[in-house]
Legacy VTK file of the C-alpha trace (Angstrom):
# vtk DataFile Version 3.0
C-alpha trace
ASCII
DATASET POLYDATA
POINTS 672 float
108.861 76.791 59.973
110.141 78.588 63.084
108.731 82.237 64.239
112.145 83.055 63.296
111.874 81.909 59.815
108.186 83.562 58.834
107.291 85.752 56.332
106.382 89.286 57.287
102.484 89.476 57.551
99.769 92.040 58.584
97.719 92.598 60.978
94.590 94.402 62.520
95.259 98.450 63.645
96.971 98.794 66.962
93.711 100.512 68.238
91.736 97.567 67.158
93.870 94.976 68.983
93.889 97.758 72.002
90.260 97.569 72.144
90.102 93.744 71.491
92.522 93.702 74.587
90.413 95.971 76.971
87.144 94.517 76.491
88.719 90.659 76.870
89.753 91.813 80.751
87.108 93.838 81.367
88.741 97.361 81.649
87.882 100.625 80.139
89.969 102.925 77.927
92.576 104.789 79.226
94.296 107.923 77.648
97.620 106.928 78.770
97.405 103.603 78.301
96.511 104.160 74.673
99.722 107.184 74.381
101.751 104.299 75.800
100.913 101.745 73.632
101.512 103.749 70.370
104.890 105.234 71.596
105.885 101.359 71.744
104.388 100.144 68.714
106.072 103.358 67.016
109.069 102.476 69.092
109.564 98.723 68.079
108.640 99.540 64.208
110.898 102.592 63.904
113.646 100.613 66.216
114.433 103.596 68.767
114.762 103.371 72.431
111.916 104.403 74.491
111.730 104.966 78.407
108.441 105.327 79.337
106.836 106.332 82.840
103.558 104.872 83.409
102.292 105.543 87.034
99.964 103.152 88.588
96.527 102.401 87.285
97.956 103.093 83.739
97.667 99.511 82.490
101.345 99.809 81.562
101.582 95.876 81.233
98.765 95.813 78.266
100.420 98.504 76.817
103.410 96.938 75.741
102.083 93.386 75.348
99.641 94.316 72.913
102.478 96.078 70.468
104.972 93.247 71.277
102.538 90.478 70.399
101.320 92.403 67.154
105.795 93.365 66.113
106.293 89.667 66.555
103.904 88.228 63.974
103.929 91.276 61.612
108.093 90.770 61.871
108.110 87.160 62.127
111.049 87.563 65.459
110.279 86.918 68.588
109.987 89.975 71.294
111.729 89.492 74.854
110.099 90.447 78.020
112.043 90.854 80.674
110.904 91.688 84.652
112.722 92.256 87.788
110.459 90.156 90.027
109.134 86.712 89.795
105.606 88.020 90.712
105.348 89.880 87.642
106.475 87.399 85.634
103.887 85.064 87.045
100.416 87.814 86.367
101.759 87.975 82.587
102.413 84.775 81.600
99.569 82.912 83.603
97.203 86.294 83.590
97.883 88.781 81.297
99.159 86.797 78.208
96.387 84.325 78.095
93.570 86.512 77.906
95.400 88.447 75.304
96.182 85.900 72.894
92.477 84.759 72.896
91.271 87.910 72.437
93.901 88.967 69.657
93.935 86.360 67.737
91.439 86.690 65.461
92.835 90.155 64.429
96.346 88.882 64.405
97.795 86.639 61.581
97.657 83.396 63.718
97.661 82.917 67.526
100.413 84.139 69.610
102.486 81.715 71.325
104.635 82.271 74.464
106.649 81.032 77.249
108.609 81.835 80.408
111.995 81.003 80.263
114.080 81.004 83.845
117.921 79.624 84.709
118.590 76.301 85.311
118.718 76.227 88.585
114.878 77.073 88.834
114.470 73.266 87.459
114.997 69.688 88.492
117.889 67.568 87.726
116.399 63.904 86.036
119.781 63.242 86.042
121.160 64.663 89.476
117.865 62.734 91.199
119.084 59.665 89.379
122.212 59.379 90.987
123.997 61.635 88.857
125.754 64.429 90.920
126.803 63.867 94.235
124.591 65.078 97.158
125.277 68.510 98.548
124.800 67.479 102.098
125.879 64.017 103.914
123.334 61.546 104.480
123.178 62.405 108.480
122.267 65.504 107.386
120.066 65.422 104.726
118.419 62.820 107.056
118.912 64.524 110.266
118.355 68.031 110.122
115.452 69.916 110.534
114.919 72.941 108.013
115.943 76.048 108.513
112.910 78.023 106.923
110.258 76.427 109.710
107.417 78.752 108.891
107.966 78.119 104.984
108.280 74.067 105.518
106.447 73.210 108.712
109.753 72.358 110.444
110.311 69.425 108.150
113.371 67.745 108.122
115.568 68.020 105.373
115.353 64.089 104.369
111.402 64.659 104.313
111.348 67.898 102.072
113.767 65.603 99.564
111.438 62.712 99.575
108.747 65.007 98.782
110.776 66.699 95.769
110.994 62.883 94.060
107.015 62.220 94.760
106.950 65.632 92.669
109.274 64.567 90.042
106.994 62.099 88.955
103.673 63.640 88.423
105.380 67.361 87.616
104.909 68.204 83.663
107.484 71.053 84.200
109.579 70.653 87.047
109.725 74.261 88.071
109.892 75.351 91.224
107.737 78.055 91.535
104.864 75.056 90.665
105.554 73.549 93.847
102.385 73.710 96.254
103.942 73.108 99.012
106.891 75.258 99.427
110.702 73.499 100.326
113.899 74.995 101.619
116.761 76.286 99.537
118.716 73.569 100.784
116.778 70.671 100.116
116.366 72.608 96.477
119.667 72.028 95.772
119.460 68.011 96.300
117.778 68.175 93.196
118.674 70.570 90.934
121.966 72.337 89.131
123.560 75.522 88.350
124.165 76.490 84.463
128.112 75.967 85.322
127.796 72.410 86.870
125.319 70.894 84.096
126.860 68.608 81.529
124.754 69.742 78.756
124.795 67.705 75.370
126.326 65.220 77.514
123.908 64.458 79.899
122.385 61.177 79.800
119.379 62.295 80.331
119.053 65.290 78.315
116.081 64.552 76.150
113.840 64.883 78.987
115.881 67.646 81.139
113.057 70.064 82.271
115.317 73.255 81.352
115.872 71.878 78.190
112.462 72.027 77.482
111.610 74.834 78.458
114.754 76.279 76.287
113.716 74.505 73.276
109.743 75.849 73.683
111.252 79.425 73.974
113.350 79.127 70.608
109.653 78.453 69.073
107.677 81.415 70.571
106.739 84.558 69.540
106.792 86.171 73.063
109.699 85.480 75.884
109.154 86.219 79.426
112.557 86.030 81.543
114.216 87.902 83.877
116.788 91.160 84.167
119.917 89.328 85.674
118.677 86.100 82.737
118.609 88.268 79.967
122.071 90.352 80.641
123.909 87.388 81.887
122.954 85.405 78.456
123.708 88.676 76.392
127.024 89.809 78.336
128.793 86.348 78.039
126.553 85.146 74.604
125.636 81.996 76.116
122.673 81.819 73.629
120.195 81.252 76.552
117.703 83.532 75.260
116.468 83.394 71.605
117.664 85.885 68.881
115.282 89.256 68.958
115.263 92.635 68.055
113.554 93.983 70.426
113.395 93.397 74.525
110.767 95.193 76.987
112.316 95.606 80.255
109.487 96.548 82.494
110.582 97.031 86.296
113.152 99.392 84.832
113.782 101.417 87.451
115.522 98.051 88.914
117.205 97.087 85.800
120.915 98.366 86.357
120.637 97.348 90.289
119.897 93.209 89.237
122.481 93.198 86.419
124.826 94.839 88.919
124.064 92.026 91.545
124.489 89.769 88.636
128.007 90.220 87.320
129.326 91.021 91.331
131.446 88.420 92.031
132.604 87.311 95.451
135.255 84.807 97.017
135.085 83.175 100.701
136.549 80.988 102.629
133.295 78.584 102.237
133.659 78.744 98.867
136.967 77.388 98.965
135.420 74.883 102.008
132.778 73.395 99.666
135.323 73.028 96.630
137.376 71.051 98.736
134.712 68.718 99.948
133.820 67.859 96.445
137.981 67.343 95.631
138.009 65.031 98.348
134.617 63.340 97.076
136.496 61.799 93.812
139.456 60.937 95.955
141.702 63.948 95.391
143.492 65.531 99.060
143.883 68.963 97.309
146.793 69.505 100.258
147.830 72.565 98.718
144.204 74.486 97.878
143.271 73.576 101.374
146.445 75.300 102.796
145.540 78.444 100.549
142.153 78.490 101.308
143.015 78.737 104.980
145.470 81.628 104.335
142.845 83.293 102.713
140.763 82.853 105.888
143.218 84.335 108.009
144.057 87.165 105.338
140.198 88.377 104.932
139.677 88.153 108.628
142.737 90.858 109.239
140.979 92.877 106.771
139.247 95.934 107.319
135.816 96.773 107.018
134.774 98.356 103.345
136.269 99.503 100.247
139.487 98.863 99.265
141.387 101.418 97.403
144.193 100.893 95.607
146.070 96.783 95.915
144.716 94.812 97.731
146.218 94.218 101.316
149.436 92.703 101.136
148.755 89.490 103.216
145.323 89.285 101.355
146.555 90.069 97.780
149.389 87.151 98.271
146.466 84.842 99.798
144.399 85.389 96.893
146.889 84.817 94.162
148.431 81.769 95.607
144.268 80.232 95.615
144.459 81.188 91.844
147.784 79.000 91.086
146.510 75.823 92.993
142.605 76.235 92.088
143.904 76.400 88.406
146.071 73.198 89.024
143.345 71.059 90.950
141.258 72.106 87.788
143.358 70.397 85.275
143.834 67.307 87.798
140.157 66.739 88.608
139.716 66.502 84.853
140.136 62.747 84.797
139.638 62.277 88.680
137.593 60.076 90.076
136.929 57.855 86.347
135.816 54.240 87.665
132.738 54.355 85.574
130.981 55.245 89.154
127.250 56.626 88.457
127.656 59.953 89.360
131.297 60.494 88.555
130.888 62.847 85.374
128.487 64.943 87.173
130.875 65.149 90.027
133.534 66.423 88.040
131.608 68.704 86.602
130.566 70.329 89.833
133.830 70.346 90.880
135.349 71.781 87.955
132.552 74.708 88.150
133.325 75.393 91.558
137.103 75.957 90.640
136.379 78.211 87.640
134.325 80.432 89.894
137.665 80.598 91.897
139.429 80.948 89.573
137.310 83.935 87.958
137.092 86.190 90.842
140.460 85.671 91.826
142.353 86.764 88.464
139.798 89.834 88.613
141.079 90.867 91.997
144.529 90.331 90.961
143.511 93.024 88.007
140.800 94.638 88.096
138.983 96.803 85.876
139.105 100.601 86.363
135.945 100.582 86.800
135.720 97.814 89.384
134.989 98.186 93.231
137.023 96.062 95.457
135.263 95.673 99.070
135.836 93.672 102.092
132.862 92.822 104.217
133.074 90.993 108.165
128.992 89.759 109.812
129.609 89.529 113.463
125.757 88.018 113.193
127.582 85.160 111.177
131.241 85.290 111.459
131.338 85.538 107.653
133.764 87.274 105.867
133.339 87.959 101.649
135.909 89.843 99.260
133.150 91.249 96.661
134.110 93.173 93.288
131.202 94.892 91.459
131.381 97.213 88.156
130.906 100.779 89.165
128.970 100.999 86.301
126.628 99.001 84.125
125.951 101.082 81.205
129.184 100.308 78.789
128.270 96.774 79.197
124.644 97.056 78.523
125.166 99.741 75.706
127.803 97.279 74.050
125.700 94.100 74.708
122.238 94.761 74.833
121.411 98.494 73.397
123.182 98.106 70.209
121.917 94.840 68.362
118.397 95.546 69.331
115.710 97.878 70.446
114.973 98.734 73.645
111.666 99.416 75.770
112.191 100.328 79.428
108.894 101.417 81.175
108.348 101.637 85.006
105.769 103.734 87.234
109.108 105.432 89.010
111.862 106.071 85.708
111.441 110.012 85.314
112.095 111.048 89.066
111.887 114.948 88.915
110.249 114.610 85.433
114.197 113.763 84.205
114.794 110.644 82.104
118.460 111.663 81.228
119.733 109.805 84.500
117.628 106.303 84.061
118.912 106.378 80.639
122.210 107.356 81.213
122.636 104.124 84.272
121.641 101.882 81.109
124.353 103.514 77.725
122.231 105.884 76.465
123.608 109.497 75.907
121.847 112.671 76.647
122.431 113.785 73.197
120.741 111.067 71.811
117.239 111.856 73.155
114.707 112.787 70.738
110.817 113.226 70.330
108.904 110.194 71.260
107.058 111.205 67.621
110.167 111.660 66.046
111.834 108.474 64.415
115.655 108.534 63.811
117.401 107.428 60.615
117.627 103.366 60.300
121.239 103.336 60.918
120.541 105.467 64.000
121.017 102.495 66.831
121.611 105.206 69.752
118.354 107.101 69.888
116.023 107.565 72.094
112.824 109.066 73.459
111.524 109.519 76.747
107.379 109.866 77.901
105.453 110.062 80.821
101.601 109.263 80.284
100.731 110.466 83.992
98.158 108.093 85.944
94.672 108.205 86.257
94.506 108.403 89.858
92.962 111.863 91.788
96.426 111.810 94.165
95.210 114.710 95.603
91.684 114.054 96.321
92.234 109.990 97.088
95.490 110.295 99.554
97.198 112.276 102.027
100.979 112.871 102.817
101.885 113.196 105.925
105.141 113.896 107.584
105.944 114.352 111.213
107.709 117.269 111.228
107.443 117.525 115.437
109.741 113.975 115.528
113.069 113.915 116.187
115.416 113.132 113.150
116.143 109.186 112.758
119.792 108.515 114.619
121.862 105.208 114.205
120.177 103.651 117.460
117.390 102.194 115.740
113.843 103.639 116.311
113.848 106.276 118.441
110.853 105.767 121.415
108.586 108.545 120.797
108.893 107.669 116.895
107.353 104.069 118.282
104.455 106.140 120.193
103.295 108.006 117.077
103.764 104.939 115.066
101.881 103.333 117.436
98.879 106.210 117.764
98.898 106.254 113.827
97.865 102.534 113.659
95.148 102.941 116.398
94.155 105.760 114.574
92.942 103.577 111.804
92.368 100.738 113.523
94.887 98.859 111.350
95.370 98.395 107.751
98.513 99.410 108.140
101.608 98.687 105.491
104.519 99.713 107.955
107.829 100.278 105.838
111.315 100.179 107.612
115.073 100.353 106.944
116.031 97.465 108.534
114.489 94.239 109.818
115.763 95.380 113.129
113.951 98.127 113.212
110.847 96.349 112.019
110.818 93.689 114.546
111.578 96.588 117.528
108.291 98.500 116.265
106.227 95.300 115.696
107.277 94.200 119.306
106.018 97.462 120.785
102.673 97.726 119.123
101.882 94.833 120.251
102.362 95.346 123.923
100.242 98.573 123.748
97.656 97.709 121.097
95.244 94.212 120.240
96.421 94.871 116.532
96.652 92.109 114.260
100.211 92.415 112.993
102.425 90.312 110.732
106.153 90.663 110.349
108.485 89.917 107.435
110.356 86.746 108.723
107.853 85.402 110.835
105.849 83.468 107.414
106.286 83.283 103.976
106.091 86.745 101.963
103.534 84.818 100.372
101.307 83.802 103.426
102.274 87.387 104.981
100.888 89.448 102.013
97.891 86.890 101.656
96.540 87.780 105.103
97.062 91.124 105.009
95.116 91.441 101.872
92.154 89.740 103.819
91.976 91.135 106.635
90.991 94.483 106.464
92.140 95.318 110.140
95.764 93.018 109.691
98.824 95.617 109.421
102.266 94.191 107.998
105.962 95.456 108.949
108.799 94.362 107.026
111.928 95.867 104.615
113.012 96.167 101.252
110.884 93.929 99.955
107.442 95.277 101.044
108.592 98.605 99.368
108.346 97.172 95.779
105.538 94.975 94.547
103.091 94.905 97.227
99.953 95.330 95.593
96.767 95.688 97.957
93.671 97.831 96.548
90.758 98.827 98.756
90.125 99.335 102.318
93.116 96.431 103.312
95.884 98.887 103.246
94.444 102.382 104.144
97.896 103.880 105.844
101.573 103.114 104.856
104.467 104.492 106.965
107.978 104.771 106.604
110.577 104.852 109.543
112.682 107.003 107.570
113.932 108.295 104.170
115.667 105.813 103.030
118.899 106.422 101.879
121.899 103.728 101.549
124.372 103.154 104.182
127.112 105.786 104.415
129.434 102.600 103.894
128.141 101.017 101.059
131.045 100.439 98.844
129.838 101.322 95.578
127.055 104.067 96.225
130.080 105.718 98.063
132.311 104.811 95.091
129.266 106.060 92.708
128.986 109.339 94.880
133.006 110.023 94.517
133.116 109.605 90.566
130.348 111.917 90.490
131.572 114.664 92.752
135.527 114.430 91.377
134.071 115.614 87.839
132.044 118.156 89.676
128.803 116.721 89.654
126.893 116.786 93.241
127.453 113.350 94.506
125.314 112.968 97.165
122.161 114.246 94.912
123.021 112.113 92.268
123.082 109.189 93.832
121.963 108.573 97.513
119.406 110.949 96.847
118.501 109.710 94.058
118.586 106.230 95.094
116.171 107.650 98.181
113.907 109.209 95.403
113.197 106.223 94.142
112.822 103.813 97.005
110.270 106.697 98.312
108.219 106.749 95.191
108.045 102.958 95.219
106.779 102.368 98.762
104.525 105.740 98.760
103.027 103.545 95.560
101.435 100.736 97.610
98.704 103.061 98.897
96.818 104.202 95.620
96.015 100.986 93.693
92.741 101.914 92.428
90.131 104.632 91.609
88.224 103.935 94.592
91.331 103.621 96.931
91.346 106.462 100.093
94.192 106.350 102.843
97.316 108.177 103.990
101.020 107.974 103.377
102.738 108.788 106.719
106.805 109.601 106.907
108.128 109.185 110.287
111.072 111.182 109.301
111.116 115.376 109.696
113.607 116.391 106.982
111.339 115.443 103.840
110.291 118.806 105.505
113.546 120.200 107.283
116.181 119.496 104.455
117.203 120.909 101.355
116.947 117.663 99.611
113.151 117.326 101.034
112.092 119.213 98.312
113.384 117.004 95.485
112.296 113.693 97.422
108.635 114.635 97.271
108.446 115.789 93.863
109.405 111.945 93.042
106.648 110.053 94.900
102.631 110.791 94.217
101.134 114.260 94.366
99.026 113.226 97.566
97.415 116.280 99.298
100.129 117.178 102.348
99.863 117.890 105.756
102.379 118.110 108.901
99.918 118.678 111.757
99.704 115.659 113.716
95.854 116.119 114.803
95.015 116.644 111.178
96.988 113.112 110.707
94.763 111.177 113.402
91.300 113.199 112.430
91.690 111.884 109.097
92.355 108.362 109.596
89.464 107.748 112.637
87.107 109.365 109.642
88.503 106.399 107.338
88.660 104.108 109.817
84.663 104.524 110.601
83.968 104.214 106.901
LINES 1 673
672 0 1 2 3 4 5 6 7 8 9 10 11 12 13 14 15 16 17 18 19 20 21 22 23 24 25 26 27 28 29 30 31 32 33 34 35 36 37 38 39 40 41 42 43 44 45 46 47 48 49 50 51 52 53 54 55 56 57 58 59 60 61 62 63 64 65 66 67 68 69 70 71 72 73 74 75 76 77 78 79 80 81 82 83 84 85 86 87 88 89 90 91 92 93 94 95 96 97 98 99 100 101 102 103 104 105 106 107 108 109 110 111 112 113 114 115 116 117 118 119 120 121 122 123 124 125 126 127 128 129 130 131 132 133 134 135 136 137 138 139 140 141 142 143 144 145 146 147 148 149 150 151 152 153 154 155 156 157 158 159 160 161 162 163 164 165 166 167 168 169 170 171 172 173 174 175 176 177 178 179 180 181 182 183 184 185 186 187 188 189 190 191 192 193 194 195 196 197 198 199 200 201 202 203 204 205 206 207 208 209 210 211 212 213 214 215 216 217 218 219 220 221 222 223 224 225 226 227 228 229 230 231 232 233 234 235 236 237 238 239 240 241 242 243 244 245 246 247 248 249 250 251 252 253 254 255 256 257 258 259 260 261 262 263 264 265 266 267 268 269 270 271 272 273 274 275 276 277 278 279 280 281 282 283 284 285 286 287 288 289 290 291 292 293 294 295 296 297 298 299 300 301 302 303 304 305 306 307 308 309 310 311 312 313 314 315 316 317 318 319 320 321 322 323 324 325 326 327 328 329 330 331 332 333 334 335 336 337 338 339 340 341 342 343 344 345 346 347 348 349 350 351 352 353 354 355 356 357 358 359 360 361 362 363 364 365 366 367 368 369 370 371 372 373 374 375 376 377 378 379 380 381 382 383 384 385 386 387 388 389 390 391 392 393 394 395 396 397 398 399 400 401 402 403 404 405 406 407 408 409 410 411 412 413 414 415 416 417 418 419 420 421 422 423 424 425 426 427 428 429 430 431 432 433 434 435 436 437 438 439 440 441 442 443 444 445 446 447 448 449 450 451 452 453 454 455 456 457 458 459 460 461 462 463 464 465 466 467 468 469 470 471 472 473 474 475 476 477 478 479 480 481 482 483 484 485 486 487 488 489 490 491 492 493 494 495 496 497 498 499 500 501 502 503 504 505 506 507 508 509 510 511 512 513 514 515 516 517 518 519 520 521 522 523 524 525 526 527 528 529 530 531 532 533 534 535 536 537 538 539 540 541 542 543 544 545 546 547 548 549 550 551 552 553 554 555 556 557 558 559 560 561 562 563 564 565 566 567 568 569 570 571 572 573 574 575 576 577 578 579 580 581 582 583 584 585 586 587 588 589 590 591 592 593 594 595 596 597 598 599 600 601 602 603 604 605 606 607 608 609 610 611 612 613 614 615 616 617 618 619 620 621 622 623 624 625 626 627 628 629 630 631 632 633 634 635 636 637 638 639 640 641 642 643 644 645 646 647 648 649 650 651 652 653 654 655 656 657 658 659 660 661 662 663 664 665 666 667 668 669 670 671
């Protein structure tokens, strides 16, 4: 009998399996963790929506784990957990979950079961390693070329990092990726595995022992999920039937949710694209004369284009370019069908690929050639690469998600930065759910009630106040467009010597990361790392060792970086970091807003600043014991009108502008 197919059954008291839970890892009880934990529970039972802000220290994850594990025995469905990051995924499933089932399952009906469940690509091919796909490279190069990612592969070439993937293969009981000990490039990745588009499925050859398969087949039999955002809406948006029936997902990372799903139903279209197609024509002996004469037009087309959003049709040259790669990209499709069929190993997969490849053409191409109201057309030129992309992305998210996601099951979305400015109404809005729909998280609606929902904020146990400081530099010049202005670089630089170090130095770009990395250096024996020059991996590692080690680095230090104690004692930001006054859609976003008389810039690049602020001002208190100082290198969290809402979003750290206070404080922490 499947999970699926079980009859209801009961279990211990939430509070029991909450203290079960505790004492297993060793914690202590925590008032919100407790609030948070019923909310769910009541949440999941009474199927309403809940958004719930848990800052850091709350023990958010337990929180919902414990109810989820306990609704999917008592209902006899599995629950879905879904995270933005990969690092999250990996603490639950090979942290988190197994202490809990051990420790819950003697107050549960049985023992919990779970799994992580990740897109195809994350896996190896048995059947592309055996021959079945053609390679994605040519054997000069695959044998040839040295990586690309040096400081993630020890320079190995691209032929050695393959031979090292099949050595894997055989001893590998899962053939994931992230399993690897000895990281490999994306490129050599690729020898080996496929996309969820180029896989022959049922048909494969090799099927019965096809790692994703597996994995697929273990998650239809488990009582708890763990998968990803961009997974999970993909699967529910197009019903691909990736993901297990449920009736209720937990989306934790929330405040990222709309931004992956976003990324993942953008499409774009290149003249690579169109490159790489044609390769793989030519591969099962089809010349493809006419794609390759539209895929050049295109080339020339995009490259006349301008810079940004396009409003409106699409250039004329470009529009005609586009719809002519539709016409023969739909007619190499049907050819390539039967091409290539002399019983050649390899040949079905080959098609496949190529067929794949075409769809995707084909895709983006009829959506540019109509577009949904809703849609953002853009055009985008790298001088750094020479590569040109025609992008469309959905202005908004929430239609789909309320239509695909919100409305068949019920929905937990919990995150230490959702209520920014104590508001839920405009997390919940970016995912379907209406203002009007919000009621008491104690309140449960009527069965048939699928649209409401409740928002709560359980606070954190952290002393903000009495553990960190907040200091902005109110005597710097504001942040221009040249990059980072040279007597932001001095106090940067004063700051770190200051506290000798264990330093978490946040930026806006990577430029401007390398630029300040480069000049502390020169002026200071720091030990510093920068994003780019290792592994995140290796970067964060150190860093978390070496109590005097600072790390610089972008977007990606901001979220997710998590270094208790003494190791990271001062964070600074360049600037407040709002998106570029091109981006297509937040400038798309901002215009929507403002033409129905809504304040656009508040609303969104504020808002999107809000956020980004709260998250990286979140890496300094980890813990009870944690001391240090949050340091903006940008005057107008002060100056501005805006400055006022930015701080209410991130930690209520004790604040300061005087520059001597600053420096006095962090020698004292320095010296211990």
């Amino acid at each position: 009998m499947t999970t699926a197919e079980a009859p209801q059954a009961t279990s211990a008291p939430l509070s029991t399996l909450m203290d079960a839970a505790v004492a297993a890892i060793g914690g202590t009880s925590r008032t919100g963790q407790r609030k948070m934990a019923e909310a769910v529970d009541t949440a999941m039972s009474g199927q309403r929506h809940l958004l719930v802000q848990a800052g850091t220290g709350t023990g958010k994850s337990l929180a919902y784990l414990v109810p989820a594990l306990r609704h999917a025995l008592v209902s006899g469905r599995p629950v879905v957990i879904s995270t933005a990051t990969i690092a999250l995924q990996t603490q639950i499933v090979r942290k988190d979950l197994p202490q809990l089932v051990e420790a819950l399952a003697p107050h549960l009906p049985r023992t919990p079961t779970f799994s992580l469940l990740k897109g195809r690509a994350n896996y190896l091919c048995r059947h592309k390693m055996d021959g079945g796909y053609p390679a994605d490279v040519d054997a000069g190069a695959l044998f040839g070329e040295v990586s690309a990612e040096p400081s993630r592969t020890g320079g190995e070439r691209l032929g050695e990092q393959v031979r090292r993937l099949r050595a894997w293969a055989e001893e590998t009981d899962t053939g994931d990726r992230d399993s690897l000990t000895d990281a490999v490039s994306d490129r050599a990745w690729r020898q080996v595995s496929v996309t969820g588009s180029q896989c022959l499925g049922g048909s494969c050859p090799m099927v019965e022992s096809c790692f994703a398969e597996r994995s697929r087949q273990v998650a239809r039999e488990v009582d708890l999920v763990v998968t990803n955002h961009a997974l999970l809406a993909i699967d529910a948006f197009d019903a691909h039937g990736i993901i297990p029936e449920h009736d209720v997902v937990v989306f934790d990372e929330a405040h990222d949710l709309t931004a992956r799903v976003t990324s993942a139903v953008t499409e774009t279209l290149t003249p690579g694209m169109v490159r790489g197609t044609l390769r793989d024509l030519r591969g099962l002996g089809m010349a493809a004369t006419a794609l390759d004469d539209a895929g050049e037009e295109l080339r020339e087309a995009l490259a006349l284009a301008p810079d940004g959003r396009v409003l409106g049709d699409l250039p004329e040259r470009l529009g005609d370019a586009v719809d002519q790669l539709r016409v023969h990209a739909r007619t190499c499709h049907s050819d390539a069908k039967d091409a290539g069929d002399d019983g050649t190993a390899g040949t079905a997969g080959a098609r496949k690929a190529v067929r794949a490849g075409l769809q995707e053409i084909i895709d983006v191409c009829e959506r540019l050639g109509a577009p949904a109201e809703d849609d953002v057309v853009s055009v985008s030129h790298s001088p750094a690469t020479g590569r040109s992309v025609l992008q469309v992305a959905p202005l908004s998210v929430a239609g789909a998600m309320r239509g695909a996601i919100l409305e068949d099951r019920t929905t937990v979305l919990t995150s230490a930065t959702l209520a920014l400015g104590g508001r839920f109404e405009p997390a919940a809005g970016e995912v379907g759910l209406a203002r009007s729909d919000r009621m008491d998280p104690d309140q449960l609606p009527p069965l048939e009630d699928r649209s409401a929902w409740a928002g709560l904020d359980v606070g954190s146990p952290f002393e903000y106040r009495r553990q960190g400081i907040l200091y902005t530099a109110r005597h710097l010049p504001p942040p221009g467009r040249d990059g980072p202005a040279p007597m932001m670089l001095e106090h940067l630089t004063e700051l770190l010597e200051a506290s000798r170090g264990g330093a978490l130095c946040l930026f806006s770009s990577r430029r401007g990361a390398e630029l300040a990395a480069e000049h502390v250096r020169a002026r200071t024996g720091l030990a510093i790392g920068v994003q780019g020059e290792d592994s995140m991996g290796n970067l964060v590692r150190r860093f978390r060792e070496d109590e005097d080690a600072s790390l610089f680095g972008t977007l990606t230090l901001w979220q997710g970086v998590d270094v208790p104690g003494p190791a990271c004692r001062l964070v600074t930001i360049d600037r407040i970091p709002f998106p570029r006054p091109d981006d297509p859609l937040m400038s798309a976003r901002q215009e929507r807003i403002s033409s129905r008389g809504g304040n656009g810039f508040m609303a969104v690049s504020a808002q999107h600043a809000a956020l980004l602020l709260a998250q990286g001002a979140g890496r300094l208190i980890r813990s009870r014991e944690d001391r240090g100082m949050v340091a903006l290198l940008d005057p107008r969290l002060s100056t501005a009108r805006y400055g006022s809402f930015l701080r209410e979003a991130m930690p209520p750290l004790w604040p300061t502008a005087e520059p001597e206070v600053a420096l006095g404080a962090l020698r004292r922490l320095a010296d211990g």
